[in-house]
N, CA and C of each residue as an Amber inpcrd file, in Angstrom:
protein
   498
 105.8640000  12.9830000 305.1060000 105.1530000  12.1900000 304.1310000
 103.8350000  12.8590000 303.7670000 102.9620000  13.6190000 304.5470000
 101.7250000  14.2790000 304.8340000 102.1790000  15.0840000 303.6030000
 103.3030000  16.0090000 303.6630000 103.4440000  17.0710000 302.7960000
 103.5400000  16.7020000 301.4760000 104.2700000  15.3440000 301.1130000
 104.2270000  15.3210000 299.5500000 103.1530000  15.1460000 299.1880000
 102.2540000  14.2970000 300.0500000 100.9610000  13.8560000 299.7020000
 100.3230000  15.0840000 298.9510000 100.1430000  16.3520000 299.8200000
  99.6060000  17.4230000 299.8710000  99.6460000  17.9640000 298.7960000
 101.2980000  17.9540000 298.5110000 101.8720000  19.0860000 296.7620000
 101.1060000  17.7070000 296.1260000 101.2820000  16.4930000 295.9800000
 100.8700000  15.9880000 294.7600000  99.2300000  16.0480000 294.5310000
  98.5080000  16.9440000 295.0950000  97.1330000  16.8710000 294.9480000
  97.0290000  18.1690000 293.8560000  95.9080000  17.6150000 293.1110000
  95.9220000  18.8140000 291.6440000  95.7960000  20.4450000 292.4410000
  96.6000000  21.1290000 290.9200000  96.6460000  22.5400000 291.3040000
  95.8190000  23.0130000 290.4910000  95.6480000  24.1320000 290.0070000
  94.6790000  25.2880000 289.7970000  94.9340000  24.8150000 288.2340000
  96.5490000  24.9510000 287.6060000  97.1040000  24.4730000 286.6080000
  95.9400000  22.7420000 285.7980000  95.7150000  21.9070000 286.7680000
  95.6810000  20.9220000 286.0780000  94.1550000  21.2880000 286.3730000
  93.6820000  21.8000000 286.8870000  91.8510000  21.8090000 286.8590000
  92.1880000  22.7390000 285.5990000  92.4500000  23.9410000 285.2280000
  92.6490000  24.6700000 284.2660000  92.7160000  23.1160000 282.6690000
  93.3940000  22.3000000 282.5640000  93.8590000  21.2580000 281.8000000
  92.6680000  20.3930000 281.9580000  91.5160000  19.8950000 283.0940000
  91.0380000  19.6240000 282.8170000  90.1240000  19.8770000 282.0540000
  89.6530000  21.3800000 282.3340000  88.5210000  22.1870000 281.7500000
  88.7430000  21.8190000 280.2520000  90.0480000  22.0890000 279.8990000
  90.6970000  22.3830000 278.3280000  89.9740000  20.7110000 277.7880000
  90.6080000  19.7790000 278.2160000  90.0980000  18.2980000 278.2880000
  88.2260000  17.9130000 277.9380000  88.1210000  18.6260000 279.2560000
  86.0100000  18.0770000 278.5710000  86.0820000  19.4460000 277.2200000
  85.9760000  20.4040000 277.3240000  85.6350000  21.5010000 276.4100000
  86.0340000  20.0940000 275.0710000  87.1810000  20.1210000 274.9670000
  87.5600000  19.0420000 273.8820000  86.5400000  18.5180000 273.3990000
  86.4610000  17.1940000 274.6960000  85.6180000  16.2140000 274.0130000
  84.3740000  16.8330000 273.5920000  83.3450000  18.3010000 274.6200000
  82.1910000  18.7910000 274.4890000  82.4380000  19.1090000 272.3570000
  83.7910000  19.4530000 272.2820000  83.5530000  20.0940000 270.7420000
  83.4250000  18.3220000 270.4520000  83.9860000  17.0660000 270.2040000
  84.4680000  16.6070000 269.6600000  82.6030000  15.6250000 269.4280000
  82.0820000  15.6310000 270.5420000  80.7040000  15.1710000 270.6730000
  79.8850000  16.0660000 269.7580000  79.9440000  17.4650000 269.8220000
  79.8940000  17.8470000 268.7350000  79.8810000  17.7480000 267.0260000
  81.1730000  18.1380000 266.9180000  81.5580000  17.3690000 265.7470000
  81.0330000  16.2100000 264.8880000  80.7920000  15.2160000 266.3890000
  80.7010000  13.9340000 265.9500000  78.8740000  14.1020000 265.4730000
  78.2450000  14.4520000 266.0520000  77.1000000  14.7960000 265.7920000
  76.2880000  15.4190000 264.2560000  77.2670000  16.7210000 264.1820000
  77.0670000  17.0290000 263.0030000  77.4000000  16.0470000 261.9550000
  78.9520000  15.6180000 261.9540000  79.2440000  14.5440000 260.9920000
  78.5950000  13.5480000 260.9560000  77.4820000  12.7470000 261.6520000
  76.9080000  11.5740000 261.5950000  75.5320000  12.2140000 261.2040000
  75.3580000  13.6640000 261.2440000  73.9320000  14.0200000 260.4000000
  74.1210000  14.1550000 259.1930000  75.2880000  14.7780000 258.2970000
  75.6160000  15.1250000 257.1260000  75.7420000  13.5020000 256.3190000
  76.2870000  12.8960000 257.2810000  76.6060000  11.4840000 256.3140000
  74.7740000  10.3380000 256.1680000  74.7930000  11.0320000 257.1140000
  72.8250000   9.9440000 257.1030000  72.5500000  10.7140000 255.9920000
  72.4850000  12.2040000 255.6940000  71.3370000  13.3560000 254.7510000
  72.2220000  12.2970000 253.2340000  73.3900000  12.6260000 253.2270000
  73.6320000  12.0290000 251.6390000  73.8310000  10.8950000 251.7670000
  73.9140000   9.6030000 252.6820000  73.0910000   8.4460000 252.2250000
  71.7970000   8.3570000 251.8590000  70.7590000   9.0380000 252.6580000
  69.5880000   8.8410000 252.1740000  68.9980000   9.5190000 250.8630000
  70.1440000  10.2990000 250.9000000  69.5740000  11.3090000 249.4380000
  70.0430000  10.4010000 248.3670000  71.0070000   9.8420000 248.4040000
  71.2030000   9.0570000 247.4530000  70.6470000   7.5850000 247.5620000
  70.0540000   7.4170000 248.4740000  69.3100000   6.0460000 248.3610000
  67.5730000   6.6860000 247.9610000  67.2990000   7.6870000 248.1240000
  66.0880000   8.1490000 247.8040000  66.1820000   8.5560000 246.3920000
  67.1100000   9.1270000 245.8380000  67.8680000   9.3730000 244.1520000
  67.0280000   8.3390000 243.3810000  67.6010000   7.0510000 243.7180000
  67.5240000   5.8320000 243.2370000  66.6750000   5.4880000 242.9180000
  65.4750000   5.4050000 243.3540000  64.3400000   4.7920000 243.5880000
  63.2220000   6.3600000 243.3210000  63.3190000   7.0350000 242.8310000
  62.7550000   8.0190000 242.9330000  62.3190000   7.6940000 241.2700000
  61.1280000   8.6120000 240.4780000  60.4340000   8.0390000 238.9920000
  62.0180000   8.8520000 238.6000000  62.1340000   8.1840000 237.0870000
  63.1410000   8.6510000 236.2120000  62.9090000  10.4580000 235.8820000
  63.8860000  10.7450000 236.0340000  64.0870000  12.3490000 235.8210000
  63.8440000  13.7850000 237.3990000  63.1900000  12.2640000 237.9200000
  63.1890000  13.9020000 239.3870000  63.5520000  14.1320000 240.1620000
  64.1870000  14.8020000 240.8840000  65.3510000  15.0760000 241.6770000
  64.2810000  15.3740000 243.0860000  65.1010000  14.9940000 244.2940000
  64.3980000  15.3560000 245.9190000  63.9080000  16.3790000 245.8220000
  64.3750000  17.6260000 245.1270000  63.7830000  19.1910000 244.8970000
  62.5640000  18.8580000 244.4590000  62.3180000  18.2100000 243.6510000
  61.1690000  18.4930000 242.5530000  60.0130000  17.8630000 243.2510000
  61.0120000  16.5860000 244.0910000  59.7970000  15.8680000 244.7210000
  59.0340000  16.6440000 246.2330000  60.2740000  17.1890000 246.6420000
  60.5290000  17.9860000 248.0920000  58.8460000  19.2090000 247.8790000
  59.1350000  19.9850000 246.4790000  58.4110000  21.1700000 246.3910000
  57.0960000  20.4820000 245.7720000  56.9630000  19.4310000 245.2730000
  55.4640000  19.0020000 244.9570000  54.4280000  18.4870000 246.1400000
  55.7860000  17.7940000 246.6580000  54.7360000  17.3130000 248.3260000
  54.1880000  18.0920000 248.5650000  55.2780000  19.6480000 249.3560000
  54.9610000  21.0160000 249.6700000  53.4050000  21.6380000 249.3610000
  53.4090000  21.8380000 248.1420000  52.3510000  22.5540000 247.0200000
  51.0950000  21.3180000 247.2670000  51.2090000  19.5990000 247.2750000
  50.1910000  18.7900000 247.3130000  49.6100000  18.7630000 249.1230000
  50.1590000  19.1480000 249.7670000  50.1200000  19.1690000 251.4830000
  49.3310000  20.7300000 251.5460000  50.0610000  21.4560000 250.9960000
  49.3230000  22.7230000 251.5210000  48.8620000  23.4210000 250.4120000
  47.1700000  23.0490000 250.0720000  46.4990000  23.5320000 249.2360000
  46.2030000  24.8930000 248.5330000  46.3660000  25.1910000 247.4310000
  46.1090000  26.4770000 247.3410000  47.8620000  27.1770000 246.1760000
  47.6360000  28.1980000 246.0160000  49.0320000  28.6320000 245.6500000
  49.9170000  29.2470000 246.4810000  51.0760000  29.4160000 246.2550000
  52.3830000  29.9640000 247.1660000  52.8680000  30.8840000 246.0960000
  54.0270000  31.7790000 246.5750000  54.5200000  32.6000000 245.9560000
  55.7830000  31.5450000 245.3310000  56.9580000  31.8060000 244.3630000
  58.0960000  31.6270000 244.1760000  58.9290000  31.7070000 245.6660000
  58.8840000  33.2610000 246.5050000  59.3970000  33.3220000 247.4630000
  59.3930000  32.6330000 249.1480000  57.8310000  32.6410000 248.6400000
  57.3320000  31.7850000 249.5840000  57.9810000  30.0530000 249.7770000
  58.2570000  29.4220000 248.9220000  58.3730000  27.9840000 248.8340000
  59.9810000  28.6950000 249.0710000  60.7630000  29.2540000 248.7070000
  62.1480000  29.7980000 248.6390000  62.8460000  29.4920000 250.1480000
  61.9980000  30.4590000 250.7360000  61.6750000  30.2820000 252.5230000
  61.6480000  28.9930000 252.9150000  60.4730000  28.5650000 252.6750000
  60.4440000  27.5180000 252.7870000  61.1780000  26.4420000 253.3090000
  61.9030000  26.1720000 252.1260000  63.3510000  25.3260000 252.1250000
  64.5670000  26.0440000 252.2030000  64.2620000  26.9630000 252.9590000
  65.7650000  27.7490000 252.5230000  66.5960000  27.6420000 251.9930000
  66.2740000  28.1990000 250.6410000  67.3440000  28.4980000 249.8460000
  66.9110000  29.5280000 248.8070000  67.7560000  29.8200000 247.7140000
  67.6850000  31.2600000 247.0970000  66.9940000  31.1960000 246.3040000
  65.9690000  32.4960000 246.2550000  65.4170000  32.7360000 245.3300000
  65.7420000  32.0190000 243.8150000  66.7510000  32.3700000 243.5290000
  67.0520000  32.0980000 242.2370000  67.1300000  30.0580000 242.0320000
  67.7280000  29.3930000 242.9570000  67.4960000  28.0840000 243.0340000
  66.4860000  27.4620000 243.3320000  65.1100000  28.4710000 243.4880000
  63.8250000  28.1050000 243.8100000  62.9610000  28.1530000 242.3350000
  63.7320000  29.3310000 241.6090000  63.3470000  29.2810000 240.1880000
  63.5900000  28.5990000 239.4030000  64.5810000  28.1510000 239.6340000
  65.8210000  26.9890000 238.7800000  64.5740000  26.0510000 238.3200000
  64.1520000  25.2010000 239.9010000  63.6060000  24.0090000 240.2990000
  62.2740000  24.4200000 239.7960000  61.4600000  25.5580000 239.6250000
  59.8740000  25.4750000 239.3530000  59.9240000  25.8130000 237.6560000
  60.7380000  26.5940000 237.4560000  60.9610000  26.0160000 235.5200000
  61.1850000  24.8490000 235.3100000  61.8820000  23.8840000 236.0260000
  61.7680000  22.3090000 235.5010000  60.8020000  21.7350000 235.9460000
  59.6850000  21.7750000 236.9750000  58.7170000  21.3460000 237.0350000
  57.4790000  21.8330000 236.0210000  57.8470000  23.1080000 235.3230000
  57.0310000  23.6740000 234.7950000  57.1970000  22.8740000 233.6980000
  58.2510000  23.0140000 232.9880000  58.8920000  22.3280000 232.0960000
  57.8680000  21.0150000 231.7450000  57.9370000  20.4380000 232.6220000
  57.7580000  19.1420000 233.0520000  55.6840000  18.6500000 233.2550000
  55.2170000  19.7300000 233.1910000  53.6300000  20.4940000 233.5040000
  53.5990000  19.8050000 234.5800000  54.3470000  19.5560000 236.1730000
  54.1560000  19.8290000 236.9960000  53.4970000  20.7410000 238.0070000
  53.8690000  22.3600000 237.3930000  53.0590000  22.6350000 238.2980000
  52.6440000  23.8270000 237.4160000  51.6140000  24.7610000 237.4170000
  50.9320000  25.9060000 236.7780000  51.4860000  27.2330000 237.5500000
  52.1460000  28.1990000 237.1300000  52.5250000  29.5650000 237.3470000
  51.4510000  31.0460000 236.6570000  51.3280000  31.6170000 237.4050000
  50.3580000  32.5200000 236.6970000  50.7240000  33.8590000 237.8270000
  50.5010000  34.8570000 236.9080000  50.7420000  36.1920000 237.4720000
  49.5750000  36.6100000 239.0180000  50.1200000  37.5830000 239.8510000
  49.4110000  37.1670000 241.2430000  48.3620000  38.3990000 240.6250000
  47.3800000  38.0200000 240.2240000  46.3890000  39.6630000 240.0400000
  46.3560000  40.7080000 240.7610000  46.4060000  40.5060000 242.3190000
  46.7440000  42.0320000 243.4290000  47.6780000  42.5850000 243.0270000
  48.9880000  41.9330000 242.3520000  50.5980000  42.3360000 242.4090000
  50.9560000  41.7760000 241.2630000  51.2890000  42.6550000 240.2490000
  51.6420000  41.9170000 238.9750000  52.9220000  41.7840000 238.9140000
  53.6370000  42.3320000 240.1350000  55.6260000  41.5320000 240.0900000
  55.9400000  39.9180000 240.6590000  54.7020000  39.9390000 241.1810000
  54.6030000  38.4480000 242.0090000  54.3630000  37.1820000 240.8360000
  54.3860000  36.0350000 241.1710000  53.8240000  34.8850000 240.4370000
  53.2760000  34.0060000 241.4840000  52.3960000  33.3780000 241.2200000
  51.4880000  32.2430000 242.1720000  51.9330000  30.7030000 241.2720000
  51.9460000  29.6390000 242.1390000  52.4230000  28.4200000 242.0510000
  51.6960000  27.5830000 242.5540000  51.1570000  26.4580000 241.7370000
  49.8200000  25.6540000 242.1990000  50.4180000  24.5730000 241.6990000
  50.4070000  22.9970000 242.1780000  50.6780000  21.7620000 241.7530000
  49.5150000  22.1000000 240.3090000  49.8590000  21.0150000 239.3440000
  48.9500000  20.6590000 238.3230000  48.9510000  19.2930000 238.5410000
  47.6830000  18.9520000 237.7760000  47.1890000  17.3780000 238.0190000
  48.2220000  16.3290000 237.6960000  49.0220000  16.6250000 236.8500000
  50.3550000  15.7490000 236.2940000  51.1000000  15.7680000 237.1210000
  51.0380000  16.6370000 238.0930000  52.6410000  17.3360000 239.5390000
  51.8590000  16.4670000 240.2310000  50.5310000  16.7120000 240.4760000
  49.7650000  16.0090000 241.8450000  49.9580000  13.8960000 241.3060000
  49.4450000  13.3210000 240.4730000  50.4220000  12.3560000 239.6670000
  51.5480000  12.0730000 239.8020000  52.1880000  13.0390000 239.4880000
  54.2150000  12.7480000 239.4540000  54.4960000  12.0890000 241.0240000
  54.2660000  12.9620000 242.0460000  54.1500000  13.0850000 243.4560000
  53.6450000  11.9420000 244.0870000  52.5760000  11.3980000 243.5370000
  52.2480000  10.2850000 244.1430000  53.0350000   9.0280000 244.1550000
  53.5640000   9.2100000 242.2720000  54.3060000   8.3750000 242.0240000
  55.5050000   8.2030000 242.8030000  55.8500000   9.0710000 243.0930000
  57.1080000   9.0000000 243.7180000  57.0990000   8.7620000 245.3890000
  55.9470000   9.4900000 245.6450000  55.4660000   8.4260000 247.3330000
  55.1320000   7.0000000 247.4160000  54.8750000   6.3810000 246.0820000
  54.7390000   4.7090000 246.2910000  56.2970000   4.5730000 245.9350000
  56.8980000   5.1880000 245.2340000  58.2900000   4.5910000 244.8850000
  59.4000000   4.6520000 246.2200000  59.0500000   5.5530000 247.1540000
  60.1180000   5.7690000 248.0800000  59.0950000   5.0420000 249.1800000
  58.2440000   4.6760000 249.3820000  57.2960000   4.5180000 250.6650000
  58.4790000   3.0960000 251.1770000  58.3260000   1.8220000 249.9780000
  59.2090000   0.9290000 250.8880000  60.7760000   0.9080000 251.6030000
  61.2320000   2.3430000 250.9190000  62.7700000   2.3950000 251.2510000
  62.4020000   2.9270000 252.6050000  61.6930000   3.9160000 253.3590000
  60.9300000   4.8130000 254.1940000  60.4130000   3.5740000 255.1370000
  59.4240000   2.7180000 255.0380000  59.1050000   1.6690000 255.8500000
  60.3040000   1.0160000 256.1740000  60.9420000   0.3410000 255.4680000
  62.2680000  -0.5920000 255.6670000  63.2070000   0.0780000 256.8460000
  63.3860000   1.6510000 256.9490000  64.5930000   1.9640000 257.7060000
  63.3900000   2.7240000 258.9150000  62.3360000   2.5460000 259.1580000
  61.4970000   2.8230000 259.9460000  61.4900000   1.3150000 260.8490000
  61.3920000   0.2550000 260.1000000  61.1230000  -0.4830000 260.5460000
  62.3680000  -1.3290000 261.2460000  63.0040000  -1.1760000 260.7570000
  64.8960000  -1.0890000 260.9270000  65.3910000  -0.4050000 262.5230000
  65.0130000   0.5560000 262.8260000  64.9920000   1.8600000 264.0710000
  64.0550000   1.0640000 264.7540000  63.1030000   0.8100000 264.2380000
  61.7780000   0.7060000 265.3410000  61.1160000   2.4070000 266.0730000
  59.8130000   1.7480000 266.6350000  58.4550000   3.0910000 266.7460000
  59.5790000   3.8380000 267.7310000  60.1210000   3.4640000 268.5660000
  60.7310000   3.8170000 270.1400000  61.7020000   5.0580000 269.5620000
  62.7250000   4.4020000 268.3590000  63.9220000   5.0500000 267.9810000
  63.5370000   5.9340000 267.1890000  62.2030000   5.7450000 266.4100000
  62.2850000   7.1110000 265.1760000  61.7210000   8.3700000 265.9540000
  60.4160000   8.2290000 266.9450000  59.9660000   9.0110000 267.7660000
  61.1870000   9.8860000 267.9950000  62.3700000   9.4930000 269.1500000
  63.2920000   9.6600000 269.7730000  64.0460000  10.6150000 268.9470000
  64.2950000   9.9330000 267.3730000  65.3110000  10.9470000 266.8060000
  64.4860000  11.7130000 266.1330000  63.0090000  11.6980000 265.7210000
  62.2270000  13.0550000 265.4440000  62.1640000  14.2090000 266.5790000
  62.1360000  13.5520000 267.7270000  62.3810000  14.7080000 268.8850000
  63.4740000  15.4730000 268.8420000  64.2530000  14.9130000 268.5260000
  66.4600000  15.3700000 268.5910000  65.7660000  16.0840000 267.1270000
  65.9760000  15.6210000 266.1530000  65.9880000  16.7310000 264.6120000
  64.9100000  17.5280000 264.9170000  64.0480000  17.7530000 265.2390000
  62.9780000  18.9180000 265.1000000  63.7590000  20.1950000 266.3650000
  64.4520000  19.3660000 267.2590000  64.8690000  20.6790000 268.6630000
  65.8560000  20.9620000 268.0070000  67.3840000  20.1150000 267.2460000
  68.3020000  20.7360000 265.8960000  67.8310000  21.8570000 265.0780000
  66.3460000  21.5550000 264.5630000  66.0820000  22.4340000 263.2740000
  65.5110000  23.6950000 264.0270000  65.1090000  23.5490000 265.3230000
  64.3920000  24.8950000 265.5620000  65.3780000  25.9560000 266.4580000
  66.5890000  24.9120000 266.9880000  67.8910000  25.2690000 267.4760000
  68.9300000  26.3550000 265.9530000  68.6260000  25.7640000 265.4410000
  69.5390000  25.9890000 263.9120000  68.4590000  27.5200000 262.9500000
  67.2720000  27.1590000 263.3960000  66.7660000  28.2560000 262.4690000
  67.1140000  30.1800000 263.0280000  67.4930000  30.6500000 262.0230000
  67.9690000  32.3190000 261.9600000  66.6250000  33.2190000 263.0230000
């Protein structure tokens, strides 16, 4: 009786099956992670859409904060960085703010291949507007989480983003 006992105790085979087993779930916790960040980013982008002044997109609002927070001018490339993304979709977005006399572009005088990028008083305006327009959607799901929970998941997204950066 000792002996069947013995064979029926796991072999090398089923620890091997277990490993396979957590690895699983380790991807599947995973997974689940990323997918519950991607689906929060375009709910809120589209609940921030909404409520945002008529005509400006998170970009426009994203790169005016930027430019109203950190005084002074930036390059095109510089703000590019920034938000990572391409050059060319960084241009896209500062011709429609320009468009828009959001923000003032002018040649860099040290380097005449460069351009410098400064909010204008209408961008610094636009920007505000759009921080009273999103402030109560922003309080509401702050207040929703509570101080304990937003702390908590600013800790988790900032160790993500610095985990994630190249």
């Amino acid at each position: 009786m000792r002996a069947a006992a013995f064979q029926a105790l796991p072999t090398a085979v089923n620890f091997r099956h277990l490993d396979q087993v957590m690895m699983e779930n380790r991807n599947s916790l995973a997974i689940t992670l990323i997918s519950e960040l991607l689906s929060a980013d375009q709910k809120m982008r589209n609940r921030l859409t909404r409520v945002l002044p008529k005509g400006m997109e998170i970009s426009h609002f994203s790169v005016l904060n930027n430019l109203a927070w950190h005084e002074g001018e930036k390059t095109p490339a510089q703000l590019a960085e920034t938000f990572n993304v391409t050059r060319g979709a960084m241009t896209n977005t500062l011709n429609k703010l320009l468009w828009a006399g959001y923000v003032h572009i002018r040649p860099d005088w040290d380097d005449a291949r460069r351009k410098m990028v400064a909010i204008s008083p209408a961008g610094r305006n636009a920007r505000d507007d759009a921080i009273r327009s999103i402030t109560p959607l922003i309080n509401n799901v702050a207040d929703e989480l509570g101080e304990d929970q937003v702390r908590a998941t600013l800790e988790t997204l900032r160790a993500l983003r610095r985990h994630s950066e190249d």
